[in-house]
C-alpha positions in Angstrom: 0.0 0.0 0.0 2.6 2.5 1.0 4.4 1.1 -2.3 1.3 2.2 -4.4 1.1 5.9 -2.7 4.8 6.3 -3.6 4.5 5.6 -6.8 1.3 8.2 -7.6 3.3 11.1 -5.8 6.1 10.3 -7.8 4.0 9.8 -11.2 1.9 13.4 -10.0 5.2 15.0 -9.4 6.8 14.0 -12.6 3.4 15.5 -14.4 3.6 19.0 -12.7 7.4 19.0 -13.7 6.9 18.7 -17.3 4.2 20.8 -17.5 6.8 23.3 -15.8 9.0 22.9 -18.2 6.4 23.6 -21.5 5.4 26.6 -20.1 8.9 27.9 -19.6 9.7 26.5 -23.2 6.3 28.7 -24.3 7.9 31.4 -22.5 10.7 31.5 -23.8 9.6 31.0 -28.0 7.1 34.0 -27.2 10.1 35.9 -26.0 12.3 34.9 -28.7 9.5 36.0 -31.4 9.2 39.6 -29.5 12.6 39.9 -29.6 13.0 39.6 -33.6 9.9 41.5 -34.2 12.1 44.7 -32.3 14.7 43.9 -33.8 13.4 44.2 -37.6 12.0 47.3 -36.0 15.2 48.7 -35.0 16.5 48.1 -38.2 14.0 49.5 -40.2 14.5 52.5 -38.3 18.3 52.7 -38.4 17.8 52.4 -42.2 15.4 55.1 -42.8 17.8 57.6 -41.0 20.8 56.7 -42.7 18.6 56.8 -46.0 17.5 60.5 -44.6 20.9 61.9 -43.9 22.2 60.6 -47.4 19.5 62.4 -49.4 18.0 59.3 -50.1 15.0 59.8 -48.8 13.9 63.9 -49.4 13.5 66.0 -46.4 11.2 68.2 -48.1 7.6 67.2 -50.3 8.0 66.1 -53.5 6.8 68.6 -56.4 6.9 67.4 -59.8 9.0 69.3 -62.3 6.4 69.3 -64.3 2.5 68.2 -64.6 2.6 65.8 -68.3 5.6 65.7 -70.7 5.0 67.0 -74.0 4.5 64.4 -76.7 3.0 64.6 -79.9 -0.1 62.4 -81.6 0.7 63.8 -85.0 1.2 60.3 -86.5 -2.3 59.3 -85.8 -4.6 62.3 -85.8 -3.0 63.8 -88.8 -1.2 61.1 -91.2 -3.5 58.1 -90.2 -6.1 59.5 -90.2 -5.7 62.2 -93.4 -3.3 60.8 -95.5 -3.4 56.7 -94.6 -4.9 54.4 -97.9 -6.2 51.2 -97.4 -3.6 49.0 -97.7 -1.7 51.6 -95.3 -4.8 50.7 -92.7 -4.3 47.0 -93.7 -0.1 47.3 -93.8 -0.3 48.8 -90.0 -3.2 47.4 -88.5 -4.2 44.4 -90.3 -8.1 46.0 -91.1 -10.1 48.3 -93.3 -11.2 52.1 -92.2 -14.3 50.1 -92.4 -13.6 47.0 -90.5 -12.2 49.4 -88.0 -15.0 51.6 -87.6 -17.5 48.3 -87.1 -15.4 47.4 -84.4 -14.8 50.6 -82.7 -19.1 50.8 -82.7 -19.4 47.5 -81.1 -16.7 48.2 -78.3 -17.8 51.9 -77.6 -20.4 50.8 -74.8 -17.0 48.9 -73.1 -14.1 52.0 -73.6 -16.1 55.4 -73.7 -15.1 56.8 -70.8 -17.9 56.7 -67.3 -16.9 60.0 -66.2 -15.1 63.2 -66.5 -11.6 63.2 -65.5 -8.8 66.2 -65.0 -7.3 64.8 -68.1 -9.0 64.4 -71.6 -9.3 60.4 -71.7 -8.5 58.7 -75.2 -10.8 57.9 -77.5 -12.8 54.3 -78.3 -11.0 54.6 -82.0 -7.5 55.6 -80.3 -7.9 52.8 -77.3 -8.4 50.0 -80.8 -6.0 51.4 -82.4 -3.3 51.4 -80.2 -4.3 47.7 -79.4 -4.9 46.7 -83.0 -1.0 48.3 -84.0 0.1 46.3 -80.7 -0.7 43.1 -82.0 -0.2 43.2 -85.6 3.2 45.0 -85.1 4.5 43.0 -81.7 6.5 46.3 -81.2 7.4 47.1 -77.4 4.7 49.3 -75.2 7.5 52.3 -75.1 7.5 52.0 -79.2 3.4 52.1 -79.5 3.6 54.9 -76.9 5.8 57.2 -78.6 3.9 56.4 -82.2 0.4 57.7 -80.5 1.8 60.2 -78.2 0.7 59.1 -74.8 2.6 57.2 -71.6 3.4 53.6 -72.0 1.2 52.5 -68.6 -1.7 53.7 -70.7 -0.9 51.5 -73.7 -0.9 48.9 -71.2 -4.2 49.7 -69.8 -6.1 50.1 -73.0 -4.5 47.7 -74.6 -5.8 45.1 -71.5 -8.8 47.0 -71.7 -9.3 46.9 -75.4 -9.0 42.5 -75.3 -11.3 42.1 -72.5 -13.9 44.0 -74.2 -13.3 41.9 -77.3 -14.2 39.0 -75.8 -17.2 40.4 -74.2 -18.3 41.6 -77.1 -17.1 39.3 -80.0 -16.6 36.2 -78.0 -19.8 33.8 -78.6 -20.7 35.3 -81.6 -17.5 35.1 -83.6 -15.4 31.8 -81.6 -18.3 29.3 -81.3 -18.5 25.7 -82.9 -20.9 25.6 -86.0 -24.6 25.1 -85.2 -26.7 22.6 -87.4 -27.4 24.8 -90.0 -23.8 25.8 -90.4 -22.6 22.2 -90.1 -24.0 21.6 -93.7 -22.5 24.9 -95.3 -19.2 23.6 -93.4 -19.1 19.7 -94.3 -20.4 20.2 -97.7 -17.7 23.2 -98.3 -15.2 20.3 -96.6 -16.3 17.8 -99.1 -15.8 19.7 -101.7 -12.0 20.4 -100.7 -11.5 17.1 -100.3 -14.0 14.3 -100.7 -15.0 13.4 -97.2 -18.2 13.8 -96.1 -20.0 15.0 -93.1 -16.7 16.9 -92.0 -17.3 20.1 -89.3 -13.5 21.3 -88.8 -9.9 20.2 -88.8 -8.0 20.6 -85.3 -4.4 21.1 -84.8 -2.4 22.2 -81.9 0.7 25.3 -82.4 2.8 27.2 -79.9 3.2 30.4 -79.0 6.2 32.1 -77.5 5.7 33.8 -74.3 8.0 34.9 -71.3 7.3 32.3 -69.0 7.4 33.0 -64.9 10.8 32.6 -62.9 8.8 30.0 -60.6 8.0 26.7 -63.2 9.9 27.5 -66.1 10.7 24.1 -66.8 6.7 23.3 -67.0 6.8 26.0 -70.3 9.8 24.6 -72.3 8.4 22.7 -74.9 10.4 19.7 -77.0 12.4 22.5 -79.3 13.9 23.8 -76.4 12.1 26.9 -75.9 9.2 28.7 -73.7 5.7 28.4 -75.0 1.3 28.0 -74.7 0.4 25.1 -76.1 -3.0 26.0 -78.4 -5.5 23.8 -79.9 -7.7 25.0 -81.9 -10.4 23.7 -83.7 -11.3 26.3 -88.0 -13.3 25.3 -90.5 -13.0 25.5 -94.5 -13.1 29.0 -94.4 -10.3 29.7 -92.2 -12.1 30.9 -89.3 -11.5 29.4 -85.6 -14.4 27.9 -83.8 -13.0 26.3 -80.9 -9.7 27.2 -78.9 -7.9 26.2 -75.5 -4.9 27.6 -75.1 -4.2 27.0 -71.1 -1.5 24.4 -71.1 2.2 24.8 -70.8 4.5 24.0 -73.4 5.7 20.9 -72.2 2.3 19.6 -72.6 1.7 16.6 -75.3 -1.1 16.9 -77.9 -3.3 14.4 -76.8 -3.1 15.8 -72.9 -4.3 18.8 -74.0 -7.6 17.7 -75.9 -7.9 15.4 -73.3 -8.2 18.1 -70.5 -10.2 20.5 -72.9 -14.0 21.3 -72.5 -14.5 19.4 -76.2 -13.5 16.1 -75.3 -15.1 16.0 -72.1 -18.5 17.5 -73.5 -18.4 16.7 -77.4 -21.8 16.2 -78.0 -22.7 19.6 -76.8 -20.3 21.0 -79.5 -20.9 18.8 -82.4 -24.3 18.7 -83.4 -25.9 15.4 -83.8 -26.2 14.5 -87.3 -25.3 11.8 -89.4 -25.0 10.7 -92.6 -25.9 6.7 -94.3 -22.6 5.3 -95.6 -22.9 1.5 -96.5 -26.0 1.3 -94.1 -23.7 2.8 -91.4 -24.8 5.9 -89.6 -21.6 8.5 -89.9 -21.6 11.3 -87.3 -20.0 14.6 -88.0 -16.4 14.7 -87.5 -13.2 16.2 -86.9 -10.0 15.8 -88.8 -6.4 15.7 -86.7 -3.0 13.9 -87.1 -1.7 11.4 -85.1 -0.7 13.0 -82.3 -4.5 13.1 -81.2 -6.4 9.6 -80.4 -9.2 7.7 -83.1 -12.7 9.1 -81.7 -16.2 8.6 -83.2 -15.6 12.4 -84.0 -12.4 12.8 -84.8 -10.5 11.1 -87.5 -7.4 10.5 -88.7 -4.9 8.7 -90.9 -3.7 5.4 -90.9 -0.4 4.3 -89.3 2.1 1.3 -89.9 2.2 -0.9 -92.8 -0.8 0.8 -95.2 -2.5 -0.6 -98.1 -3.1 1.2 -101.3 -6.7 2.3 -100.0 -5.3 3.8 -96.5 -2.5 5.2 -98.4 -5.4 7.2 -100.6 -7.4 7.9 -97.2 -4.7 9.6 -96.0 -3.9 11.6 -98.5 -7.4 13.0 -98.9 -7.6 13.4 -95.0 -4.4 15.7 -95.3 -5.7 17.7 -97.7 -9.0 18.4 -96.1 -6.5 19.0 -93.1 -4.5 21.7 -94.4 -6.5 24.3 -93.9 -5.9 24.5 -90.0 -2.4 24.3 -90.8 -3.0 28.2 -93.1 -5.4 29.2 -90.6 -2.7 29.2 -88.0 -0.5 30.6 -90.2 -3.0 33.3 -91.7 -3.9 34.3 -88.4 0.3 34.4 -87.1 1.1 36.8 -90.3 -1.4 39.4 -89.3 -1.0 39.2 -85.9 2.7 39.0 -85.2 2.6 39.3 -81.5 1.9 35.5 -81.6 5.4 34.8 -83.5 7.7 36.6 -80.8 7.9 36.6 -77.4 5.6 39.7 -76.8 6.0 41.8 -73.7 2.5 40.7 -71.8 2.3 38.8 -69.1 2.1 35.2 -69.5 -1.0 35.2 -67.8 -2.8 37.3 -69.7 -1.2 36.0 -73.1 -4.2 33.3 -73.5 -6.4 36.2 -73.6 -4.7 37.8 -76.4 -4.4 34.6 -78.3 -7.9 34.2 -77.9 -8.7 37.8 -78.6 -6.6 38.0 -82.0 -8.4 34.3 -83.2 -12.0 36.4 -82.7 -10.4 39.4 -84.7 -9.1 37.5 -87.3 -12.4 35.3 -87.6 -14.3 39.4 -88.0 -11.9 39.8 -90.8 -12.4 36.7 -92.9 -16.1 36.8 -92.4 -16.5 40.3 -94.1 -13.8 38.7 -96.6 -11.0 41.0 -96.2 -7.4 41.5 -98.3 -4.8 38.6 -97.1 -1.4 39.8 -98.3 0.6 36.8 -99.0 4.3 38.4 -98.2 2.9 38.7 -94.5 3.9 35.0 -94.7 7.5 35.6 -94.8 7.7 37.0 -91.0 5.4 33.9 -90.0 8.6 31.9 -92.0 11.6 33.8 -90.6 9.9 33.8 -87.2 9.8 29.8 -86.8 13.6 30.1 -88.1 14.1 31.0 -84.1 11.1 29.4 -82.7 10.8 26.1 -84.7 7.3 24.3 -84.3 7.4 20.9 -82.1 6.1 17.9 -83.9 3.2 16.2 -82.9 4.4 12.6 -81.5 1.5 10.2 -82.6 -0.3 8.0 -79.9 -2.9 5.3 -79.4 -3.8 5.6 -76.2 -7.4 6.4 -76.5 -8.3 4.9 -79.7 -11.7 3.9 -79.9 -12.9 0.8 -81.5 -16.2 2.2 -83.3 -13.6 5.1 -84.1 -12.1 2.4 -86.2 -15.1 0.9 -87.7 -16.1 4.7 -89.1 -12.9 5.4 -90.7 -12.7 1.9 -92.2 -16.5 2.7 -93.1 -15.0 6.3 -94.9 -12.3 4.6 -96.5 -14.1 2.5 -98.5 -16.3 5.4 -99.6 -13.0 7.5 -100.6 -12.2 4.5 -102.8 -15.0 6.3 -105.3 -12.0 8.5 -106.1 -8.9 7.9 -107.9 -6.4 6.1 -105.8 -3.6 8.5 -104.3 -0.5 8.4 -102.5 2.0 10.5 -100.5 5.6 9.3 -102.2 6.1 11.4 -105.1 
């Protein structure tokens, strides 16, 4: 018994010793975070004054020397706008006076100024200019700035300004997938291009340069060695866009990044549902993409391996109903250069201005505007220093009814002449 009594003293002294002990260790980290905080404080302090005594820091206010720099707007209130033909308009900003004007009317609800401030604010056609000479020149804000005669901060704001109120605007009506009335116009325009029927766009995948973030560069580098979006997009036989995602990094395969968009997850809510009888099988619209992207019920592509005469010929036809994403990316680099260089916008706001130069170049090939084919050679020279990644093929997610469909479309093709890809 007295055994037992010992032993729970002991045990109760023991308990009130380490719980001594914490609270002098509490204590003692509370004192130790007090002390730091002071001293940061002291040293702050013992920085300002030296700062203070070395002039660093003025004794006195601050007046400014003077209230706005002179600068001049002559280039674009006088010479654009008195003297500039159209090819001028196209040469600087990629669109007609009248283009121009249509899309100054739609933004003006988004840019004219809410209020009065102590300085005249620019105007809605100055704001898209500015942006329109920005992306079509990919000249440096301090270069835009100095051709319109105002700070380079506000080319920045309007220029940001200018893009979100494109998509606002422009967005649904002018980057959407074709409804089912558009769908014919589309497959039938497809057909006629190159045989295949029932076809509602061609989708490819390119990179744009950016200046990727200090923190997960390595994420951006794609397989050429350099920093870059990777962009699918989806454009039809008339060279406009109607689907994009352009969220992935560089490094980013093909596949991954259809796989992760909003089309392959929800397909049948952008493909309309309509078929066509081939050989009593029921043929859904379709896509057309390379290798790099997997065999779906709507989206073809070619055959790989050891081919037979009548692949051979399907692929050739599929290729040449394919091209036209491959000029629609090129189209859209050559009068928009900011997409061929590394442009000085943030990286996170570059998917907007992708986005935002896709919608402006569909508004231009809808109302069937002037290409100028030596805008190419920039688009040429440009991928000279940033050289386009092949797409690596894969058959990961190759579907079997994917496979009965193209077999189904090969032996239609075989209506045509045979044709092959070795010259």
């Amino acid at each position: 018994m007295i055994v037992q009594i010992q032993t729970a003293v002991l045990g109760a002294v023991w308990q009130f010793l380490i719980s001594l002990l914490y609270l002098f260790y509490e204590e003692g980290e509370r004192r130790q975070a007090r002390e730091r905080k002071t001293m940061l404080f002291v040293q702050n302090l013992q920085m300002r004054a030296a700062l203070y005594y070395r002039g660093k820091i003025s004794k006195r206010p601050r007046h400014r020397s003077c209230w706005m720099k002179k600068r001049s707007d002559d280039w674009w209130t006088r010479i654009v706008k008195k003297h500039f033909t159209e090819d001028d308009w196209l040469e600087n900003f990629r669109v007609t006076p009248d283009t121009f004007h249509f899309i100054c009317e739609r933004l003006r609800p988004y840019l004219q100024p809410k209020e009065k401030y102590v300085r005249t604010s620019a105007t809605v056609e100055k704001k898209v200019a500015i942006t329109l000479y920005k992306l079509a020149s990919c000249a440096e804000y301090r270069i835009v700035a100095n051709q319109f005669g105002i700070h380079k901060s506000s080319v920045h704001v309007y220029v940001y300004d200018v893009i979100n109120a494109i998509y606002a605007e422009f967005g649904t009506e002018y980057l959407s997938m074709p409804n089912e009335l558009e769908a014919e116009e589309v497959s039938q325009g497809f057909e006629s291009m190159c045989g295949l029927p029932n076809v509602i766009g061609a989708i490819d995948g390119t990179h744009i340069p950016i200046l990727p973030p200090k923190d997960g560069y390595r994420d951006f580098i794609n397989r050429k060695g350099w920093p870059s979006y990777n962009v699918l997009a989806v454009v039809d036989n008339s060279y406009r866009f109607r689907y994009v995602t352009c969220k992935h990094p560089g490094c980013t395969h093909d596949a991954k990044v259809l796989k992760d968009s909003s089309l392959y997850n929800t397909a049948k809510e952008f493909i309309p549902n309509r078929t066509k009888t081939i050989d009593d099988k029921q043929i859904p619209l379709y896509l057309l993409g390379d290798p790099a992207y997997p065999l779906l019920p709507w989206l073809m592509k070619g055959y790989k391996g050891q081919r037979t005469p009548e692949e051979e010929s399907f692929n050739v036809y599929l290729s040449q109903g394919r091209v036209v994403v491959e000029n629609a990316f090129g189209r859209l680099k050559a009068r928009f250069r900011c997409l061929t260089k590394r442009v000085d916008i943030s990286y996170k706001f570059v998917p907007k201005v992708i986005g935002a130069c896709m919608i402006l170049n569909n508004i231009i090939e809808c109302r069937k505007e002037k290409f100028v084919q030596s805008w190419l050679t920039a688009v040429a020279e440009a991928e000279i220093a940033f050289p386009q990644p092949r797409g690596q093929s894969t058959r990961d997610f190759d579907s079997l009814e994917a496979g009965i469909i193209r077999d189904t479309l090969k032996t239609y093709m075989t209506r045509y002449p045979l044709r092959s890809s070795r010259l």
